[in-house]
N, C-alpha and C positions, 0 to 999 in steps of 0.2 A: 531540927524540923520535926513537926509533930508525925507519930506515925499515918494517920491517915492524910496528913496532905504528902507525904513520900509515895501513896499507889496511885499508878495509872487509874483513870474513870475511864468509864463507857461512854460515848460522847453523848447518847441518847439517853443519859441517867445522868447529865450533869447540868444542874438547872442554873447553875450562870451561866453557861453557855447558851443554852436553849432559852435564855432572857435575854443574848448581844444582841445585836445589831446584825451581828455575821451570820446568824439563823434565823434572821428575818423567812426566809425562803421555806424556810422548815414552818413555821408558824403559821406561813398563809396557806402551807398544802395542808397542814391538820384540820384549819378550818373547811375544808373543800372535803375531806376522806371522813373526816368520822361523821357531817351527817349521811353524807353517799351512803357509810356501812350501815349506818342505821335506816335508811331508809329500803335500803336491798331484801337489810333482815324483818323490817315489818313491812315489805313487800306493799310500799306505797308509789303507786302509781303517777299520780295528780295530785294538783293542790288548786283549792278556792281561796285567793290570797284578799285578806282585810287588811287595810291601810288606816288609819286615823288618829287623833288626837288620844295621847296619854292622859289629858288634862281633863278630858270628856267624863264624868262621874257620874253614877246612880244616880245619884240624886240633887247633880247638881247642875251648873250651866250649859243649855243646850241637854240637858239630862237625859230627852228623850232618841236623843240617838243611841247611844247606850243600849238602852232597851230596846231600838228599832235592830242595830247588830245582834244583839242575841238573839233575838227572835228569828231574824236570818243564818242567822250559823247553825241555828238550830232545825231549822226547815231544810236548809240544804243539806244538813247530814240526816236528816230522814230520810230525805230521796237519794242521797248517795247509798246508804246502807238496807236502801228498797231496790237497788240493781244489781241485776245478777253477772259477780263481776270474781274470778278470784281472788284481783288484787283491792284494794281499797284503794275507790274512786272518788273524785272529787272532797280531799280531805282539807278539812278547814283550816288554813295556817294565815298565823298571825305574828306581829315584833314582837310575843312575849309577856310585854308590860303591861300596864294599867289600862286604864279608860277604857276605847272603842277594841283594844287589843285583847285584854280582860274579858270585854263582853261577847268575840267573837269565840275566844277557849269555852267562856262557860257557855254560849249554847251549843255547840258541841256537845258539852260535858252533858249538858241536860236530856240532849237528845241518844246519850247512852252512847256515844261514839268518839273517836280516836280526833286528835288535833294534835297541830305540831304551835311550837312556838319558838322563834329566830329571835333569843334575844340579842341585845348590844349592850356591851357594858359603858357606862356612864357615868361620872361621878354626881347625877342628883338626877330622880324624876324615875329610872328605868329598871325596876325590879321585876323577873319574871314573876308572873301571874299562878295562882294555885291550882288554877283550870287547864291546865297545860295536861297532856298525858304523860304519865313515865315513861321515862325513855325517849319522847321525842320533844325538850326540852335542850335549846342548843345557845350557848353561850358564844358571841361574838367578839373580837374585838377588832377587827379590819369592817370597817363599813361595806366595804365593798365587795370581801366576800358574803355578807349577809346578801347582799342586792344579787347576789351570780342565784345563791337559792331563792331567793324569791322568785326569781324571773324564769328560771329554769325549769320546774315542775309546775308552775301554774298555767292552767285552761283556762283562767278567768280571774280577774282585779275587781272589787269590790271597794272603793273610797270613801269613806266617811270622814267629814269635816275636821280641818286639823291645820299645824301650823305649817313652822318651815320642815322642819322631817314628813310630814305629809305630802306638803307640796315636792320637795324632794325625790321621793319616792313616785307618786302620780307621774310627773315628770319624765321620770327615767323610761318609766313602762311605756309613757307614748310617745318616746323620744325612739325606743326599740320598734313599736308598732309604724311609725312612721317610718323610719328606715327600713325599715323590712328588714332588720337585723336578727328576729329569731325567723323558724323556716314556719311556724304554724300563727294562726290571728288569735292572739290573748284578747278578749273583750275585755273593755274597762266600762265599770260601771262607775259615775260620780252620784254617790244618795246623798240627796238635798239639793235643789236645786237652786231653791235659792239661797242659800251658802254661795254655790260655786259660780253662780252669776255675779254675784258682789266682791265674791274674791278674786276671779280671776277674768279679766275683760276679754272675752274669744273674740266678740266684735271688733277691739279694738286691734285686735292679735291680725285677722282677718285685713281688715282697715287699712292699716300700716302694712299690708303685702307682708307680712315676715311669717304667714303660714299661707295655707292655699284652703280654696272652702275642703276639697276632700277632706283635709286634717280636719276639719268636726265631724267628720263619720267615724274617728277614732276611738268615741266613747262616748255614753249615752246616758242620761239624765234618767233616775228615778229615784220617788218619794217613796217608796211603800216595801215594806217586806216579801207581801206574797208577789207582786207583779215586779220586783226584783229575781225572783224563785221563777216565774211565769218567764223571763226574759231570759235565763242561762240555760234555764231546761232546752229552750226555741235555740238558741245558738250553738248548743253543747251536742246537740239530736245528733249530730254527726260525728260523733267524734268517741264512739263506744267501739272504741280499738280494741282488739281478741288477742292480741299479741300477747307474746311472754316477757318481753322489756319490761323490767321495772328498776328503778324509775325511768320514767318517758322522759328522755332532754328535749327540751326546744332546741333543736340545733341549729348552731351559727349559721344564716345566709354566705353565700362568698361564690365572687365571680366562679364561673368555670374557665380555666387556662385552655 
């Protein structure tokens, strides 16, 4: 027997184990702790979460949303980094990758302020983005812990046109806002509206009784950058906690016994 497979490991330095099946449980708590640590230690409060197509390009189809995100990630960390907060407020996070996700790190980047990026790993399409900041750059590979951070430090959803992981994602957030499953109201914004009139039938949603009219007060249509900025500042007004919590959990709703 060779000598080094004759010594005991350390179960935590032994990376076939920490790749079974039987350390499943170990894998989806790292994903949950290291960004908690990292968010504690750069003392981030909130997140403005942008949702959208990877496929969305500079300069290409539908090109100008793109630019409509930047230009929004980038106005919002103006005003984030205009209030006087000790912790960093309303910080721009996005999946990481390309397209509307890309556009929403760089304007961040542009506006000289801090962004997070949740990425996922994938085998084609989902390479974190260079606009990301250091350090709050997070590798996924359970979906589902990505979706716990997503939903857990954002004040506000932001939607930009996208496919089945878009829809996915929208989904979830006002599948939580309808259930009253976090304890505070995340607005979701859907930008383009008519995209999201084409892609998805509310009427018919409506219609066919399988939602109620309240469920369209759950999220709100706009075209435009600044009166996207004009609409979270109006919603947000409340919401300038003094507290020392960082990060702010949305914490789970549940009867009381």
């Amino acid at each position: 027997m060779p000598a080094d497979e004759s010594k005991s490991r350390i179960a935590y330095l032994n990376e076939a184990f920490l790749d079974s099946d039987a350390a499943r449980p170990l894998r989806i708590l790292a994903e949950y702790l290291e960004p908690l640590e990292a968010f504690c230690r750069e003392q981030i409060k909130d997140t403005i979460v942008f949702f959208g197509s990877a496929r969305l390009q500079e300069n290409g189809n539908l090109g100008r949303y793109y630019e409509e995100a930047r230009t929004l990630a980038r106005l919002i960390t103006e005003w984030s980094m205009s209030l006087s907060s000790p912790h960093g407020r309303y910080v721009v996070c996005s999946g990481g990758g390309g397209g509307i996700m890309e556009a929403a790190n760089r304007g961040a980047a542009d506006a000289g302020g801090r962004s997070i990026g949740l990425n996922i790993s994938l085998p084609h399409e989902q390479r974190p983005n260079a606009f990301i900041t250091p350090g709050l750059a997070f590798e996924f590979h359970y979906f589902f812990m990505r979706k716990l951070w997503f939903a857990h430090l954002a004040r506000a959803v932001i939607v930009f046109p996208g496919g089945f992981g878009t829809l996915d994602e929208l989904t979830e957030m006002i599948t939580l806002a309808q259930t009253k499953k976090l304890e505070r109201r995340i607005p979701v914004v859907l930008y383009g509206t008519s995209y999201w009139n084409e892609i998805i039938n509310f009427q018919a949603l409506l219609r066919h009784e399988v939602i109620s009219a309240e469920d369209l007060q759950l999220f709100s249509f706009i075209d435009e950058p600044a009166a996207a900025l004009a609409y979270l500042q109006r919603v947000l007004a409340v919401s300038h906690e003094d507290d020392d919590e960082t990060p702010a959990f949305a914490h789970s709703s549940r009867r009381q016994c």
